[in-house]
N, C-alpha and C positions, 0 to 999 in steps of 0.2 A: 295863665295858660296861653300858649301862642297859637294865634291861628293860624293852619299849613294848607294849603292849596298846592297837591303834589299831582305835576304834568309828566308825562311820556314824550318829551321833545327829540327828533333826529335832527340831528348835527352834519354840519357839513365842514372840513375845518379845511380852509384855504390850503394850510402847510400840508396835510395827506392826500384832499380832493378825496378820500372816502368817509361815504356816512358812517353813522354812529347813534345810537341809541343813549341817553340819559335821561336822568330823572328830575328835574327842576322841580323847587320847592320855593313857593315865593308865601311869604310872610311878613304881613306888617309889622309885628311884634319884634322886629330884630332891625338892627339899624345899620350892620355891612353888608356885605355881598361874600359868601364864602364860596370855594370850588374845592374837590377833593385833586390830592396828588397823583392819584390813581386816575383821574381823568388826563389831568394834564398832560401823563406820560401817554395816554392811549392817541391824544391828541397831538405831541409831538409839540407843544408849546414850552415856551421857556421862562422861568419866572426872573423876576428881578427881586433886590429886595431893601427894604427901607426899615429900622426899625421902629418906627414911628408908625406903622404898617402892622404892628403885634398888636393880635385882638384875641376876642376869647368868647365862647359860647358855650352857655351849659342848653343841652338836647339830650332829652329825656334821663333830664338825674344825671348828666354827666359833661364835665365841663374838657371843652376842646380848644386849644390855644395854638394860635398861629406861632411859627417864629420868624416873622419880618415878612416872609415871601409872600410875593402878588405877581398877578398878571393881570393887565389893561386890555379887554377885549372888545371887539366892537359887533354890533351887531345890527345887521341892517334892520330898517323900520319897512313891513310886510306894505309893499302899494306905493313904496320910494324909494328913492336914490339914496338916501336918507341915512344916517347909522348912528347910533349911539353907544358911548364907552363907557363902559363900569368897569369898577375898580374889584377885584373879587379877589380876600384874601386865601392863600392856599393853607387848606388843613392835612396832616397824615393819614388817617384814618377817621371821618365824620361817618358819623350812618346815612350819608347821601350823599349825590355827585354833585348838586351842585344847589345853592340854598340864595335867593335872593330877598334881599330886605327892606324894610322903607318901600323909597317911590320905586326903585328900579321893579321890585314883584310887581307891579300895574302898567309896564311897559308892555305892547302889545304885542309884540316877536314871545312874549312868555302864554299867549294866550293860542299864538300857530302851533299845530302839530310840526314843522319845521325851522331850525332856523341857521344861517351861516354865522362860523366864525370868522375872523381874521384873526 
């Protein structure tokens, strides 16, 4: 069973300059970083794509597989100049907007009620 830590983060994404509302979900139990496509578009980001970059997660009984596409975000560190990039595969349709795994869930911009994109 994976353990989910699900936040109410507002977004600010350089490319629109308007907020935005999503849902982050940071879990140890999972070892990429995924984003839904339905955010990306809200956000006006543009993905690249590698297929080396095709990953897959089964969430709750149901498995979700990328096909190549990512986007490299950065995300400033809350009290710095500071920022850090994760790599966040994009899924079609996940039951969340936006799912982080490993070390990146413990990164402290997941812990602010706000955080900026680039």
């Amino acid at each position: 069973m994976l353990l989910k830590a699900k936040r109410k983060v507002t977004i600010v994404s350089k490319r629109t300059e308007k907020p935005d509302t999503i849902y982050v979900i940071s879990s140890r139990g999972v070892h990429d970083n995924f984003i839904s496509r339905n955010v990306i578009r809200r956000f006006g980001f543009g993905t690249r794509f590698d297929a080396e970059t095709v990953s897959s997660i089964i969430w709750d009984s149901k498995r979700h597989t990328s096909n190549g596409d990512f986007v490299d975000l950065s995300f400033p560190l809350p009290g710095s100049s500071e920022s850090v990039t994760q790599r966040l595969v994009v899924l079609d349709k996940p039951p969340f907007d936006m799912l982080l795994g490993g070390s990146a869930g413990s990164i402290s911009f997941v812990q602010k009620q706000k955080a900026l994109l680039y």
